[in-house]
Backbone as JSON Lines, residues from 0, in Angstrom:
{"i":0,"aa":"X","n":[-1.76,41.86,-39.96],"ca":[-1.55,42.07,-38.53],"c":[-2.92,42.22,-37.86]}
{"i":1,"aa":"X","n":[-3.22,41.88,-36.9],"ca":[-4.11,41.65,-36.32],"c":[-4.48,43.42,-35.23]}
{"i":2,"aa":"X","n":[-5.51,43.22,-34.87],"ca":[-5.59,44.63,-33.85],"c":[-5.17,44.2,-32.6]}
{"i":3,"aa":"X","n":[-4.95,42.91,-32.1],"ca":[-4.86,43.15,-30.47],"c":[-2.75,42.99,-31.09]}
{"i":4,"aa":"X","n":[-2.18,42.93,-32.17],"ca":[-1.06,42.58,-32.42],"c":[-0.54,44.02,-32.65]}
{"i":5,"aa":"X","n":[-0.88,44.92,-33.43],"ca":[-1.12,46.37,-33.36],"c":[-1.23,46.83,-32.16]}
{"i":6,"aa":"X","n":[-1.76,46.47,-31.32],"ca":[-1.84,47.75,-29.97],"c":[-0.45,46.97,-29.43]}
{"i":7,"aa":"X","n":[-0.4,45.74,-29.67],"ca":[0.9,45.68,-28.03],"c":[1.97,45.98,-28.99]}
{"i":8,"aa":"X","n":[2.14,46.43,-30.1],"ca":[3.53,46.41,-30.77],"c":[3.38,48.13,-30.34]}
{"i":9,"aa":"X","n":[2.69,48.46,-30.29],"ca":[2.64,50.43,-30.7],"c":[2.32,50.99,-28.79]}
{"i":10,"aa":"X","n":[2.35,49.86,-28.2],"ca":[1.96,49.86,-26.71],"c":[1.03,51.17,-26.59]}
{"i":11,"aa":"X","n":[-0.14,51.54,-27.3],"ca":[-1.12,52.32,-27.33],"c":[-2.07,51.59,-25.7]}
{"i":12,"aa":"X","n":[-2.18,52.69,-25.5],"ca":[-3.2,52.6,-23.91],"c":[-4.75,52.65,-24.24]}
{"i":13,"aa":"X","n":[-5.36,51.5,-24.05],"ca":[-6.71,51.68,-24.03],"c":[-7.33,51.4,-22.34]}
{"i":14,"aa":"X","n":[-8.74,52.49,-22.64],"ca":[-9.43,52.64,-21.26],"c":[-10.48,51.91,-21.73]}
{"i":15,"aa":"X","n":[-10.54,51.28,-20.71],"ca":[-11.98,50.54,-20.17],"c":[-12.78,50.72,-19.24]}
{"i":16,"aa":"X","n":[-13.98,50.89,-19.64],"ca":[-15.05,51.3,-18.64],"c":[-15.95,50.54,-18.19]}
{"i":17,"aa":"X","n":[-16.26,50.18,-17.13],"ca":[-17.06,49.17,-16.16],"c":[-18.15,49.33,-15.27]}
{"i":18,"aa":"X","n":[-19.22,49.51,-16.0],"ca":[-20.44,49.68,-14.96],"c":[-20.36,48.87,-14.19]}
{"i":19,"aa":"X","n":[-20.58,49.58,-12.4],"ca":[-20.25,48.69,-11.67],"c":[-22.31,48.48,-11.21]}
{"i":20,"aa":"X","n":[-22.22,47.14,-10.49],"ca":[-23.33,46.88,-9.86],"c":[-24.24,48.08,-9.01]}
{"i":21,"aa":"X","n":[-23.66,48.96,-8.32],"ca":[-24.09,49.99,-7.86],"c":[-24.72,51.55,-8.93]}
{"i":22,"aa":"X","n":[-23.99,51.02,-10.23],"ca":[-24.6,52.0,-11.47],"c":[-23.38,53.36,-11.62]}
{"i":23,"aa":"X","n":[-22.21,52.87,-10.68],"ca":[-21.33,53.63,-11.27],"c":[-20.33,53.63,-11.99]}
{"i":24,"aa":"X","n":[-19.05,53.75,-12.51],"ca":[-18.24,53.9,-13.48],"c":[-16.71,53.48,-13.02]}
{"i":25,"aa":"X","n":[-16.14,52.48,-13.2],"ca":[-15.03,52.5,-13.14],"c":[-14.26,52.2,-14.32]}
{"i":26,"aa":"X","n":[-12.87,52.85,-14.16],"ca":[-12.26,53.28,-15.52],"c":[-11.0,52.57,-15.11]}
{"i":27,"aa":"X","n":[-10.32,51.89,-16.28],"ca":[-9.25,51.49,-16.24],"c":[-8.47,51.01,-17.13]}
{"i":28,"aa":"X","n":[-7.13,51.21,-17.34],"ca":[-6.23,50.82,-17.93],"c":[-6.26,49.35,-18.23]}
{"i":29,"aa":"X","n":[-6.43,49.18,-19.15],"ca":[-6.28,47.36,-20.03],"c":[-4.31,46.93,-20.22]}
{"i":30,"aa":"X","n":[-4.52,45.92,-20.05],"ca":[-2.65,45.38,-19.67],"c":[-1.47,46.41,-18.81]}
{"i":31,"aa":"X","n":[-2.27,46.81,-18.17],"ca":[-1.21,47.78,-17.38],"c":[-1.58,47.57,-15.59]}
{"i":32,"aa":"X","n":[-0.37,47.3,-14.71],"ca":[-1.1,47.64,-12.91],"c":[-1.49,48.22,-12.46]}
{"i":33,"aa":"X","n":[-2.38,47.94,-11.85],"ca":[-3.08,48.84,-10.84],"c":[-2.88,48.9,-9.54]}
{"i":34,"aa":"X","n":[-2.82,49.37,-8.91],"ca":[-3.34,49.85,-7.09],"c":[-4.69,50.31,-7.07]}
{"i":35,"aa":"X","n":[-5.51,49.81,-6.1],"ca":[-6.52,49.63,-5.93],"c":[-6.98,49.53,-4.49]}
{"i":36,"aa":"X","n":[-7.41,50.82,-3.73],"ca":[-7.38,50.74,-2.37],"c":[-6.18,49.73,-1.79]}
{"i":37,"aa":"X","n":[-5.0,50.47,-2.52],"ca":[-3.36,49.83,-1.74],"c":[-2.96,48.36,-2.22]}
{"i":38,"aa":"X","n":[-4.38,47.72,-3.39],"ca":[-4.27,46.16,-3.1],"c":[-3.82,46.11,-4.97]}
{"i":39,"aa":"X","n":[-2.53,45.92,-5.21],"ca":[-2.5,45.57,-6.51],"c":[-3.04,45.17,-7.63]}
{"i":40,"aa":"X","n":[-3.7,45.47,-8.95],"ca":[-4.31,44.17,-9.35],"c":[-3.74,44.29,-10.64]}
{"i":41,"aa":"X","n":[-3.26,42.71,-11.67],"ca":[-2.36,42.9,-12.54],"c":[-3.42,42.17,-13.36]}
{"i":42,"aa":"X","n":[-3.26,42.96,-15.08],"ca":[-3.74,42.0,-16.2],"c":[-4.09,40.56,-16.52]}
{"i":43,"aa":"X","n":[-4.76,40.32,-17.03],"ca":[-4.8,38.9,-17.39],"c":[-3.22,38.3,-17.39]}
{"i":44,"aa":"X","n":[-2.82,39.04,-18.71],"ca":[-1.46,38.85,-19.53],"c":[-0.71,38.43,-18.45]}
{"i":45,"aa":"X","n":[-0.51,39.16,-17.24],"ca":[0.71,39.2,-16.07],"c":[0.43,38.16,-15.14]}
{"i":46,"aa":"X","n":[-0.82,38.06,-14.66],"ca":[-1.68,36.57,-14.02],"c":[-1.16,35.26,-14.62]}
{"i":47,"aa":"X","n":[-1.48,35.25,-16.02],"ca":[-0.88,33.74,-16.65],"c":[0.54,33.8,-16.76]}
{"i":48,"aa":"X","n":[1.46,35.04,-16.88],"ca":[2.81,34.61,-16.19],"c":[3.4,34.23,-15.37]}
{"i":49,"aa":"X","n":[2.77,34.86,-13.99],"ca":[2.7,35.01,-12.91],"c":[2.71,32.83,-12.63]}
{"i":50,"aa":"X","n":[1.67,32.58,-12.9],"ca":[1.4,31.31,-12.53],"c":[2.04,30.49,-13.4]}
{"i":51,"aa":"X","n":[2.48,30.85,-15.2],"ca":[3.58,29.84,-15.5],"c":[4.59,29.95,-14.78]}
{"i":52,"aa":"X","n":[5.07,31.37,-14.21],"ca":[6.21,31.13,-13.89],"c":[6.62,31.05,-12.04]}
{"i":53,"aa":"X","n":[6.03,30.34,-11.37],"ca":[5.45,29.91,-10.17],"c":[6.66,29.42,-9.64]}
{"i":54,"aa":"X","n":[7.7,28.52,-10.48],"ca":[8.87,28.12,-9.46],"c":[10.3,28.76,-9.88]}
{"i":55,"aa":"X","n":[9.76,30.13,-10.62],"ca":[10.88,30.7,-10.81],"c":[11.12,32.22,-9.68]}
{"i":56,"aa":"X","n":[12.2,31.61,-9.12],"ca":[12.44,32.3,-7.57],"c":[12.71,33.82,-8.28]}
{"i":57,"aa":"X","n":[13.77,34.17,-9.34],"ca":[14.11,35.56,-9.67],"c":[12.98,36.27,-9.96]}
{"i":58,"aa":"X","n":[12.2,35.63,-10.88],"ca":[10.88,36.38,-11.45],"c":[9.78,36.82,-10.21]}
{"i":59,"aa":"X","n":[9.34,35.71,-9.44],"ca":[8.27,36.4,-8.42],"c":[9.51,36.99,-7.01]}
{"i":60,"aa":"X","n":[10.71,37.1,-7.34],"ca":[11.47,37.9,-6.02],"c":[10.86,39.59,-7.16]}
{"i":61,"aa":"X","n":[11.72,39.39,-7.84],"ca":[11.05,40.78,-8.63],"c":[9.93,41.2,-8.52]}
{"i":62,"aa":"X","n":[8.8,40.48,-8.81],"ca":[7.31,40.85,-9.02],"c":[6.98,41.55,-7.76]}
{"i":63,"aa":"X","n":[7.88,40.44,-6.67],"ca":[7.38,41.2,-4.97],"c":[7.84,42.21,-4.88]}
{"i":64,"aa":"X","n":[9.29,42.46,-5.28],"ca":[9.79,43.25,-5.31],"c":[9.31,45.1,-5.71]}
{"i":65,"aa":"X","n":[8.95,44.84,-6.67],"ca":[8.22,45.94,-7.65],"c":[6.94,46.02,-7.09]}
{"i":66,"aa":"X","n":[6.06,45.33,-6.46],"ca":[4.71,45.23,-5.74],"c":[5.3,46.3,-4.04]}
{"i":67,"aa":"X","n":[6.5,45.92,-3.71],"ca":[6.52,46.34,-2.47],"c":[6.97,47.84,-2.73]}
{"i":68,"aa":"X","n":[7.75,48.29,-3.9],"ca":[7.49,49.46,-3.99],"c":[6.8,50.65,-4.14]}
{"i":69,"aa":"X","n":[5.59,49.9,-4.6],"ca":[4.44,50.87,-4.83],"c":[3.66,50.37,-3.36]}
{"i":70,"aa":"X","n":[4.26,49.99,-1.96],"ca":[3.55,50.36,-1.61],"c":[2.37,49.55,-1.26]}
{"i":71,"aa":"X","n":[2.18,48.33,-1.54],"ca":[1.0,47.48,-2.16],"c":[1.64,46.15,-1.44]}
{"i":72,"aa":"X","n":[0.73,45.35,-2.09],"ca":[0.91,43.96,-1.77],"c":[-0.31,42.89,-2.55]}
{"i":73,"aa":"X","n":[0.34,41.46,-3.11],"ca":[-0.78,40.32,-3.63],"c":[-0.34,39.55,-2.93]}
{"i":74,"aa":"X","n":[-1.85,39.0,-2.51],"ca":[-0.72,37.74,-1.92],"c":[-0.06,36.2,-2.73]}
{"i":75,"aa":"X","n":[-0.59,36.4,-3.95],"ca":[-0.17,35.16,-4.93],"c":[1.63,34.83,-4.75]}
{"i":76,"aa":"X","n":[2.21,36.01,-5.54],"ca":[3.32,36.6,-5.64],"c":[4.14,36.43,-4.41]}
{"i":77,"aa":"X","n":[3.66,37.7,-2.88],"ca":[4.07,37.23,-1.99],"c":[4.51,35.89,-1.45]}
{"i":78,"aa":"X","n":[3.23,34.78,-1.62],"ca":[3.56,33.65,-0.99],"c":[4.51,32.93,-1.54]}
{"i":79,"aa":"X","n":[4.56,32.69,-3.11],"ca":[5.18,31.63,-3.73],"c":[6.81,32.34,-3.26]}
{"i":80,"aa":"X","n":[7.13,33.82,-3.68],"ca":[8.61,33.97,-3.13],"c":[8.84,33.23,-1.87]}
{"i":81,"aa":"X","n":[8.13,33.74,-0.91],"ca":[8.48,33.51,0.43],"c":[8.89,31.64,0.54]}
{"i":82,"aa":"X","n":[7.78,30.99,-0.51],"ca":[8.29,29.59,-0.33],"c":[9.86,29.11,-0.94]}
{"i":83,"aa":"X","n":[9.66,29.89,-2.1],"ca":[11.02,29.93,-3.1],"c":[12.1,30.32,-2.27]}
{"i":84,"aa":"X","n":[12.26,31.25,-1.35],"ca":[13.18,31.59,-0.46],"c":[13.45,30.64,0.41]}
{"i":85,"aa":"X","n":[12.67,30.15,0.83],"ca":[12.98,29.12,1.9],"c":[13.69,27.98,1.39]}
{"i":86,"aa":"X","n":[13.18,27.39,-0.03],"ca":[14.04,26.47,-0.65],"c":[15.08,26.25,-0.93]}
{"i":87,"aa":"X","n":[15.63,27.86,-0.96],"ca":[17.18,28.46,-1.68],"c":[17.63,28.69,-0.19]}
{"i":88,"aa":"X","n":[17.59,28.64,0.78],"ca":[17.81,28.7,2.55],"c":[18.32,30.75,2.25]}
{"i":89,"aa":"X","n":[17.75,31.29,1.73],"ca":[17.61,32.77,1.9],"c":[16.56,33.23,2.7]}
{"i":90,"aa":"X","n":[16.97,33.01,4.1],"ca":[16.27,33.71,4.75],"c":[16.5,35.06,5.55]}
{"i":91,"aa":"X","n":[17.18,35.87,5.34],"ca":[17.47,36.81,5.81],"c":[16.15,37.77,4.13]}
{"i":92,"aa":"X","n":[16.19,37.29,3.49],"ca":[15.1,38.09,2.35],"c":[13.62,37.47,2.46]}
{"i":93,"aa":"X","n":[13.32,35.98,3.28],"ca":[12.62,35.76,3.43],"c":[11.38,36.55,4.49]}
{"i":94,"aa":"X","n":[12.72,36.56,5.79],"ca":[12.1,37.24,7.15],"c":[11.78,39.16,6.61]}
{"i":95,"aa":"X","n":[12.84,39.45,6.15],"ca":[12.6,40.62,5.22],"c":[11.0,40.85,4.47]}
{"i":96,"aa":"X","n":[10.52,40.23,3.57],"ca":[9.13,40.2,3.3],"c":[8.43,39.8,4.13]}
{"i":97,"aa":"X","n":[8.28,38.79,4.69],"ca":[7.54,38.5,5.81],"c":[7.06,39.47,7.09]}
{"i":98,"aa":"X","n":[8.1,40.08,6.94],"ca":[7.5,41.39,8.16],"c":[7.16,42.56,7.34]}
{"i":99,"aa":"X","n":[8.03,42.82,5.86],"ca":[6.85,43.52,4.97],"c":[4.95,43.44,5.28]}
{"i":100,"aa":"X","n":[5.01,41.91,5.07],"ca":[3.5,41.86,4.76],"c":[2.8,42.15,6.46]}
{"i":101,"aa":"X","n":[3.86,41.38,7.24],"ca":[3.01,41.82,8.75],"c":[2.91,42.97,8.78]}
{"i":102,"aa":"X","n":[3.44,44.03,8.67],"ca":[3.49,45.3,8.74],"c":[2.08,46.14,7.9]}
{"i":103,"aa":"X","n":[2.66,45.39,6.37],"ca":[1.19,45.92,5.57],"c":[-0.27,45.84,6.22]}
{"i":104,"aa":"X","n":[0.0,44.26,6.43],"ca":[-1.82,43.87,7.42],"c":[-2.05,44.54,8.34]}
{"i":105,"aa":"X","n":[-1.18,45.0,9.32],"ca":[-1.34,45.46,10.42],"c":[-1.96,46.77,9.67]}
{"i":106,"aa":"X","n":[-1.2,47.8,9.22],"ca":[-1.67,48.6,8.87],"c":[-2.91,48.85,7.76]}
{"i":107,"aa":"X","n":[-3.09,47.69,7.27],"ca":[-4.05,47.52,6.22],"c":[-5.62,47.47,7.03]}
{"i":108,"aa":"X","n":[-5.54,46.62,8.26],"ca":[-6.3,46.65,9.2],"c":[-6.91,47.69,10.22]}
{"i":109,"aa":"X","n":[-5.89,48.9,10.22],"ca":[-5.72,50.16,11.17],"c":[-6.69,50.81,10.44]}
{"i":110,"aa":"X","n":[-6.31,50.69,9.03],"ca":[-7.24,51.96,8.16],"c":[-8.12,51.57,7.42]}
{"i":111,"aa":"X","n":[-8.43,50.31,7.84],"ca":[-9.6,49.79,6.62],"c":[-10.96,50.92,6.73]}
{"i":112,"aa":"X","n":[-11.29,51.13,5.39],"ca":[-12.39,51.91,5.45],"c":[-13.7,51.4,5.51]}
{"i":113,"aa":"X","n":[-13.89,50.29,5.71],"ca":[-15.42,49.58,5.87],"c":[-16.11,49.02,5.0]}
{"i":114,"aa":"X","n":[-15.48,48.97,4.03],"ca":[-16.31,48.84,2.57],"c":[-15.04,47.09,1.31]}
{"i":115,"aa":"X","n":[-14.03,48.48,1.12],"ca":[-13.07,47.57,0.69],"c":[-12.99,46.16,1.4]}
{"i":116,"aa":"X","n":[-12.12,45.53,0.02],"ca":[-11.4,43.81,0.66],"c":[-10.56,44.2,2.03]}
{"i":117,"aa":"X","n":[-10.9,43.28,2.78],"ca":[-10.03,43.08,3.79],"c":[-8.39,42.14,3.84]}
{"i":118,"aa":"X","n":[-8.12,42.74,2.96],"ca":[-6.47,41.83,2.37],"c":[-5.85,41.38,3.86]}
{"i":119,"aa":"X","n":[-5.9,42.13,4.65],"ca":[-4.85,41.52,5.54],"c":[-5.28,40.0,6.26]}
{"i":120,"aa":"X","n":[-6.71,39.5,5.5],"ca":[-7.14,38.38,6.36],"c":[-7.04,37.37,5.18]}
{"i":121,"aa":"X","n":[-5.9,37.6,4.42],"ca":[-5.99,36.62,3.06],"c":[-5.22,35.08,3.54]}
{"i":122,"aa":"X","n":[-5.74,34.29,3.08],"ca":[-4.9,32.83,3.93],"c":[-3.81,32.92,3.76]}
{"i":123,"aa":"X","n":[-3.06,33.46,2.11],"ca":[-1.81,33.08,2.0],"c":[-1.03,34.37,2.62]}
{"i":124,"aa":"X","n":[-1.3,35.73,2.89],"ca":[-0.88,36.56,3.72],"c":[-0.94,35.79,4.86]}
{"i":125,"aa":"X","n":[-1.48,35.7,5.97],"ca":[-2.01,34.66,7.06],"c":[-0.74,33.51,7.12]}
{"i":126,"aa":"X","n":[-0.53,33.12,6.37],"ca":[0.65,32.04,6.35],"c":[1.82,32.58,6.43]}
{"i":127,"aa":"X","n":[1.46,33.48,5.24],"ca":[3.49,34.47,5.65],"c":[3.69,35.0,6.65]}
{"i":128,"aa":"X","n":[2.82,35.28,7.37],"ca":[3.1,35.87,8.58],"c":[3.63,34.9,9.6]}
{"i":129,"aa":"X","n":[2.57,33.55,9.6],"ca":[2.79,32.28,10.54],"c":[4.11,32.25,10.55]}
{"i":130,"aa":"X","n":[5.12,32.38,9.56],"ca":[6.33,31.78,9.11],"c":[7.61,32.26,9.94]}
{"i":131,"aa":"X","n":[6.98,33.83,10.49],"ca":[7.59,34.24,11.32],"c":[9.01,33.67,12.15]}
{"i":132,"aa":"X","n":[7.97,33.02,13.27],"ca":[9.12,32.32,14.35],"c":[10.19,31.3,13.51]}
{"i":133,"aa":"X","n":[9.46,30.77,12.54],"ca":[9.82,29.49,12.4],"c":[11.52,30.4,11.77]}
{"i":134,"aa":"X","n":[11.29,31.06,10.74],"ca":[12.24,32.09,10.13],"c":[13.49,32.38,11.34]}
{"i":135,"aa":"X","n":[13.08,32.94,12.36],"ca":[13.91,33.92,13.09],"c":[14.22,32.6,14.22]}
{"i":136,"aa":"X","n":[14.28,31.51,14.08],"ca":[14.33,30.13,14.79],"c":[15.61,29.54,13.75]}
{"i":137,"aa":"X","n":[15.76,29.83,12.5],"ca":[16.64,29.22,11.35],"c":[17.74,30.15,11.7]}
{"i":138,"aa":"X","n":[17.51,31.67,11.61],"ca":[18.53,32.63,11.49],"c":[19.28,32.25,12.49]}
{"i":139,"aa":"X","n":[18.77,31.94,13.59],"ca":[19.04,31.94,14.64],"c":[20.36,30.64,14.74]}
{"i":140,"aa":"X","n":[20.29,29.91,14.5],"ca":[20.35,28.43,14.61],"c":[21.51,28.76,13.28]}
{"i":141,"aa":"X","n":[21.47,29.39,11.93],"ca":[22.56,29.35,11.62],"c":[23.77,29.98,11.52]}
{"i":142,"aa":"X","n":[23.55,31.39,12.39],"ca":[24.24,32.39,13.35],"c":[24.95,31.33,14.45]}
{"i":143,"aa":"X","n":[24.9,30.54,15.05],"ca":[25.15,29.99,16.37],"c":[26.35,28.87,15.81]}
């Protein structure tokens, strides 16, 4: 058995430590999520799922899903649901995230501390938002 085959069978937590450019210390959990000044960031491991599994609508509705509970937001994840929704004509869950993320930026923007990423100016956030009218233009139209 191998050691990286050993840790994920015994799901033992290793820390990693990261001199940062400034000469200080950041510490972190290896294959596990993070929040990170509000902005998610997931493992390698979860990244290459994430992107095999790109046109599977249940898996990134979940991922957003579980991202919006903590609170957070990516925009990888975000976007591809929001497209996946639109394909499946679910838009009442579409417009649903979509004002999630407007909401996040807005507020992501209110409190930026000066330093951190500026997430709310991410293109593919930026797009979900665009999607807006077009959304509440469908609902609309298939209400009528």
């Amino acid at each position: 058995m191998k050691r990286g085959d050993e840790i994920s069978q015994s799901k033992s937590l290793e820390i990693e430590a990261v001199i940062t450019s400034d000469g200080g210390t950041s510490l972190s959990l290896r294959d596990s999520r993070q929040v990170i000044n509000s902005s998610t960031q997931l493992p390698a491991s979860s990244i290459d799922e994430m992107v095999a599994r790109k046109h599977d609508l249940e898996y990134q509705l979940a991922l957003t899903r579980s991202i919006i509970e903590e609170n957070s937001i990516l925009p990888y994840p975000f976007e591809r649901t929001i497209i996946l929704l639109r394909n499946a004509k679910r838009y009442d869950e579409e417009i649903e995230i979509c004002n999630y993320i407007e909401n996040y930026c807005k507020m992501a923007e209110a409190n930026w501390d000066g330093q951190s990423a500026m997430i709310w100016k991410s293109p593919s956030l930026e797009r979900c938002v665009a999607r807006i009218p077009k959304i509440q233009e469908l609902i609309t139209k298939i209400q009528t």
